[in-house]
C-alpha positions, -999 to 999 in steps of 0.1 A, spaced: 848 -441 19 820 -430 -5 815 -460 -33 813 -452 -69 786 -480 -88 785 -479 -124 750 -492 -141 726 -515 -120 694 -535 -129 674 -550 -100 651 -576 -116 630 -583 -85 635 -581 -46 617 -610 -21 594 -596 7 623 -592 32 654 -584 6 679 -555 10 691 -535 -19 719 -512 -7 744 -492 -28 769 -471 -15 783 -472 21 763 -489 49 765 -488 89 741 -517 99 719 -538 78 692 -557 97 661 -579 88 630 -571 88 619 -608 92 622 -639 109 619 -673 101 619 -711 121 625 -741 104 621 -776 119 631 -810 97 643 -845 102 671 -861 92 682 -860 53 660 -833 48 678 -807 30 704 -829 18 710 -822 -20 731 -834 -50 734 -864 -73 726 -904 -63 722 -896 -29 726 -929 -6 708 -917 26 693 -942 57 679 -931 85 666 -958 110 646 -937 130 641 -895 128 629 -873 151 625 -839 154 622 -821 186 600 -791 180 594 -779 214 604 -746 223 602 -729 260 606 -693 247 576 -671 240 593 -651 214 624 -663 192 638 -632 173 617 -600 179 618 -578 155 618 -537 163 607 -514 139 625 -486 155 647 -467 126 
């Protein structure tokens, strides 16, 4: 079903954004990211009441490779 998009303004795109208008199949990255963090770290909001005895963060990983990324189009 074709799309009809009246006026856009893109003010900026990050290094792996997509910007699509109109009709799409498949979107897919074009970048991967790991993040490791203890406990509480990405908690957010207002007079947090956080306790954490002990943390630890397992950051071993067996696999070579995580998410590959092909550049095939």
């Amino acid at each position: 079903m074709p799309a009809i998009v009246g006026a856009v303004k893109v003010n900026s795109i990050g290094s792996s954004g997509v910007f699509n208008i109109g009709d799409v199949f498949t979107i897919s990255p074009k970048s991967t990211a790991k993040t490791f963090a203890g406990a509480g770290s990405f908690n957010t909001g207002d007079y947090l009441k956080i306790s954490n005895e002990y943390s630890a963060t397992n950051t071993y990983d067996k696999d070579l490779a995580d998410a590959n990324i092909s550049t095939i189009l």
